[in-house]
N, C-alpha and C positions, 0 to 999 in steps of 0.2 A: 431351494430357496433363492437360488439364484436368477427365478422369472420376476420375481418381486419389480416393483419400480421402482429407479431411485431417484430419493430425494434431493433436490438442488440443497449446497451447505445454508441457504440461510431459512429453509424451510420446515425445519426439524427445532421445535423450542421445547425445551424442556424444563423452562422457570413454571409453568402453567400446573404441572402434574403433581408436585408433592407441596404439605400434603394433603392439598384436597383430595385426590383419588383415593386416600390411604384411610383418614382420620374417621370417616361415616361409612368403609363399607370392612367388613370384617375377612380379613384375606386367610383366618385359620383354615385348614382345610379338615381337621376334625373338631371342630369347633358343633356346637349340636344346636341341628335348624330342626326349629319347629312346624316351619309352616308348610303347609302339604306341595310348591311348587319346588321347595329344595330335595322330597322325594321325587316327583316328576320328572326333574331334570336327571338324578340320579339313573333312574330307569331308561328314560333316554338316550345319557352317554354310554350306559349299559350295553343298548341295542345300536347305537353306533361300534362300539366297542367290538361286537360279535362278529360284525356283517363286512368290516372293513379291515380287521387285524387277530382274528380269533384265535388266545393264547391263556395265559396264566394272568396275566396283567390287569383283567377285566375292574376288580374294585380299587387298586390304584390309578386305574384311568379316569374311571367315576369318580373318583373324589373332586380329583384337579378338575374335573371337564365339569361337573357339578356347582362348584365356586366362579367359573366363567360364565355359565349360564346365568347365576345371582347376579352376576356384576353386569352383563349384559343387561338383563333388564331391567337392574336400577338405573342405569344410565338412560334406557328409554323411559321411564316411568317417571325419574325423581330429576334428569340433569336437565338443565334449560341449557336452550339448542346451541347459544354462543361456546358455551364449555364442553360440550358434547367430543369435541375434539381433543382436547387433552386427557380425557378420560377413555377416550380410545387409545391412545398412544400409549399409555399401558395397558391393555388390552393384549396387545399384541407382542409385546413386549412379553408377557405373561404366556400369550398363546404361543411364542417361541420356546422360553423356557423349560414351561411345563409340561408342553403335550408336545409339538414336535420335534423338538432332540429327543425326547423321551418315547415318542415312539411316533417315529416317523411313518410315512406313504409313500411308495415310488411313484402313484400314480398322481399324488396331490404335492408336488415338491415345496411349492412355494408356499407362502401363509397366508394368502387372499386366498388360493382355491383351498385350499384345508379349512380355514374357516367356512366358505361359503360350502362344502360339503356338510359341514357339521349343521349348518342350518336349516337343509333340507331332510334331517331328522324327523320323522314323525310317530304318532303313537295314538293309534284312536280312542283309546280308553281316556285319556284327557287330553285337553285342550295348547297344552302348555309348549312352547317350543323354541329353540332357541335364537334368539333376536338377529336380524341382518341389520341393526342399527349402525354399527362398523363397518361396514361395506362402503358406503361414499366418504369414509374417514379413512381409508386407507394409507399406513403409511410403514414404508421398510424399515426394519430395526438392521441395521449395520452393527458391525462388529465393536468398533470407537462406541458407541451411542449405547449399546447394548451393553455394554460393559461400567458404564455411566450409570444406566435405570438400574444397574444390578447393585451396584454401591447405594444408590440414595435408596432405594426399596429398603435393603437391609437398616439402614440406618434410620428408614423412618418407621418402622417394624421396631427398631429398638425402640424408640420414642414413646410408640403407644403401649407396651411392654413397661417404661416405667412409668403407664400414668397408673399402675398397682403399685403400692408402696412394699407389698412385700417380695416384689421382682425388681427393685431398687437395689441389687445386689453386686459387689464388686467383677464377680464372675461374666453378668452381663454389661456392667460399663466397660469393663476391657474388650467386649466384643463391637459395642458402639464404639469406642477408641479407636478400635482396628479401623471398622470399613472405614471412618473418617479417614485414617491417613491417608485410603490406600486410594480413595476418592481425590483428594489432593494432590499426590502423586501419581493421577493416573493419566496421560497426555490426551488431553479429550481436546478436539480442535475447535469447541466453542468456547473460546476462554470465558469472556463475560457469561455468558449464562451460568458456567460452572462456578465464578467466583460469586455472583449474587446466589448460586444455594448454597454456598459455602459458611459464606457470612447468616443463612438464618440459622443454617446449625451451629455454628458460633452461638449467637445471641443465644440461641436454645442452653448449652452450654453453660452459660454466663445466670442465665437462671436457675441454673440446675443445683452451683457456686452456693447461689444466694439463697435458695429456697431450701435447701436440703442442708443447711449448715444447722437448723433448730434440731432437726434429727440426730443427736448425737450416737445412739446408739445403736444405729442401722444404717438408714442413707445419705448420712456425712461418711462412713468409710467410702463410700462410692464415689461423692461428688470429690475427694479428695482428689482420687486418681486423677483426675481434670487438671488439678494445680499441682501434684507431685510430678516436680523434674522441671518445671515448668512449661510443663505441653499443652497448657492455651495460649502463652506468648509465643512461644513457636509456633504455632498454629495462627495465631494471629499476623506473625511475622511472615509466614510463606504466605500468605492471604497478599498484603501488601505487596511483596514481591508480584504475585499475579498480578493485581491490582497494574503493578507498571509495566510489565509484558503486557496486557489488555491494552495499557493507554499507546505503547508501541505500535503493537499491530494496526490498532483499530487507526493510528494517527496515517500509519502508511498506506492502510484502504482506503482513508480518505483522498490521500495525495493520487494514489491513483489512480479514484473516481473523479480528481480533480484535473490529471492531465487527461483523461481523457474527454472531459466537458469542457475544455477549455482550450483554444485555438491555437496551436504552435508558433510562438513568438521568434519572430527568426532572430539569430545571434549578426553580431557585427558584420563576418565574411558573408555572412549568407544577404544578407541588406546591399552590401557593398556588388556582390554578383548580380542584385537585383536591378541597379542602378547602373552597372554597365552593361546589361543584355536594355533594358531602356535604353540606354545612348547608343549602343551597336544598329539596335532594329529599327529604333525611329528616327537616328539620326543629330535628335539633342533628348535631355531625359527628362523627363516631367516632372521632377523637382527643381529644374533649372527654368524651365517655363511656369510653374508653380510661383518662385521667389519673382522673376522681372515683373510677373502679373502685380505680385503685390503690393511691388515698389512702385510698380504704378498708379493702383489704387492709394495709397498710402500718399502721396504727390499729386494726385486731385483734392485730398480729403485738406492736405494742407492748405493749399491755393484758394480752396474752394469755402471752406469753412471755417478756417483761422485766420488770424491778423497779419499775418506772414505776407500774404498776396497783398493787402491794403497797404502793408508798409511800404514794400519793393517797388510798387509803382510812382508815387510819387518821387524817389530818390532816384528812379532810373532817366524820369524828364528833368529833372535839376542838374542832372549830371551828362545828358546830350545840352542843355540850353546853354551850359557852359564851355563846352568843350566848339560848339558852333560861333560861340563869340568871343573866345580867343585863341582858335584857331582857323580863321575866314581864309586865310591861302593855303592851308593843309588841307591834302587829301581826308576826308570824312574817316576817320579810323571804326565808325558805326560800319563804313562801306568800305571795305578795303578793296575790293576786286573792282571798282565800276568804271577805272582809268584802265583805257582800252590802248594797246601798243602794236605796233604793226612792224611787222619785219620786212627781209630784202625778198622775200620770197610769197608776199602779201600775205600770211596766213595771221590771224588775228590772235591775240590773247591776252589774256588778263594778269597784271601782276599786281600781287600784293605789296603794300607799302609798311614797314615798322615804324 
């Protein structure tokens, strides 16, 4: 089994499969078929049974291989094509189970080719033969996963069990009590999935409360066991619990879907190293030419567009016309440099006056 393919973790759902695969196809396996392709198939697995493993085993193999052949081809006949896949996925589930633990092939290890051998079965006396509709549905049952379908099967097996009121028995709610716990407690690494079937068996539960309480004298002993000790509020309670490990995980797959879509924001030193490898290479660093640029736009925008410039100039000629007519024998303090002085050694220069 180990050629199988595996499946990526978020490729494997198993909200889809119960219990629609369960409630319309009848999983007895002596359960008594009337209709002539559930002999067909019988004879069949039979003649596969012979040619590839020939032992003692021959009519416990046909039974199981006989019930996969029905389910196979209710699935081609009656499943429309979107669902076709989750009804595969126990399928296989099934075909690990049943028939290869149960009697394995060294030459077929894996459960695609065990499958695809059994559907090269033929038999000319009729027609019938067993479906390669699972073939491009293929999907590996792991061990976590397998141990998951094996709980909720059981459980929903119980289910249709008590839709007979005289199978409403304490004997088998404590057998639906069990696989529930053991379902709950069993670390399966899809949390959400596993908490939303958790919660329909619940709700199932809750009806069972409610509906079987008129029966006093039969399947209210049963629906008891559900509230004695208080094992749906605990059951409810470990629910919630999940509930918040799901909101956990799921919250930190997000954060780290999220550091990875989204750009590394550098911290302080890492900023500050950026801006002296800027000033080291180029000499001045482009936030410092950045800021003068804008100071200088910022000082056109004044001058140019507000009242600032209008005002500045007429107080700056009010304030030379005065200064030029009371001070006519001072040096022009507009012009400090334009008195020119000459030394002993005729070199020119200009001094300022205070």
């Amino acid at each position: 089994m180990e050629n199988d393919t595996e499946l990526e973790d978020n490729d494997f759902d198993i909200n889809g499969i119960f219990p629609t695969c369960t409630d319309v196809f009848d999983w007895n396996i002596h359960a008594i078929r009337r209709q002539d392709m559930a002999n067909n198939f019988t004879q069949l697995c039979s003649n596969f049974y012979n040619n590839e493993m020939p032992g003692k085993h021959s009519t416990a193999f046909s039974q199981v291989c006989r019930v996969l052949g029905l389910y196979l081809n209710h699935i081609q006949v009656n499943v429309e094509v979107s669902k076709k896949k989750d009804w595969c996925k126990l399928f296989y589930y099934k075909l690990k189970k049943d028939i290869i633990e149960k009697y394995p092939l060294e030459k077929y290890p894996g459960a695609k080719e065990y499958y695809q051998k059994m559907t090269e079965i033929y038999n000319r006396k009729f027609e019938t033969r067993i479906s390669n509709i699972c073939l491009k549905y293929f999907v590996n049952i792991d061990k976590d996963t397998y141990k998951t379908l094996e709980y909720l099967f059981e459980i929903y097996n119980c289910i249709n069990v008590f839709k007979s009121n005289i199978k409403r028995t304490t004997e088998n709610m404590r057998k639906f009590k069990g696989f529930i716990e053991k379902l709950e407690g069993h670390p399966y690494k899809y949390k959400k999935q596993l908490k939303g079937e958790l919660e329909k068996i619940l709700n199932i539960c809750d009806a069972y409360i409610r509906e079987w309480a008129a029966d006093k004298d039969f399947a209210k002993h049963a629906s008891d066991l559900l509230t004695r000790k208080n094992w749906i509020e605990k059951r409810k309670s470990k629910l919630e619990e999940l509930d918040k490990e799901t909101l956990i995980r799921h919250g930190t797959d997000d954060a780290k879907n999220l550091e990875i879509e989204q750009p590394k924001v550098m911290d302080t030193p890492d900023l500050m190293r950026h801006v002296t490898d800027d000033v080291t290479n180029n000499g001045i660093s482009i936030g410092t030419v950045f800021i003068t640029f804008s100071i200088l736009i910022i000082m056109f925008i004044l001058y140019k567009y507000t009242t600032y410039f209008s005002f500045l100039q007429p107080n700056v000629r009010k304030l030379k016309r005065k200064l030029n007519k009371n001070n006519k024998n001072n040096l022009d303090i507009m012009y400090p440099f334009d008195v020119e002085q000459k030394n002993l050694i005729d070199d020119r220069y200009k001094i300022a006056y205070s």
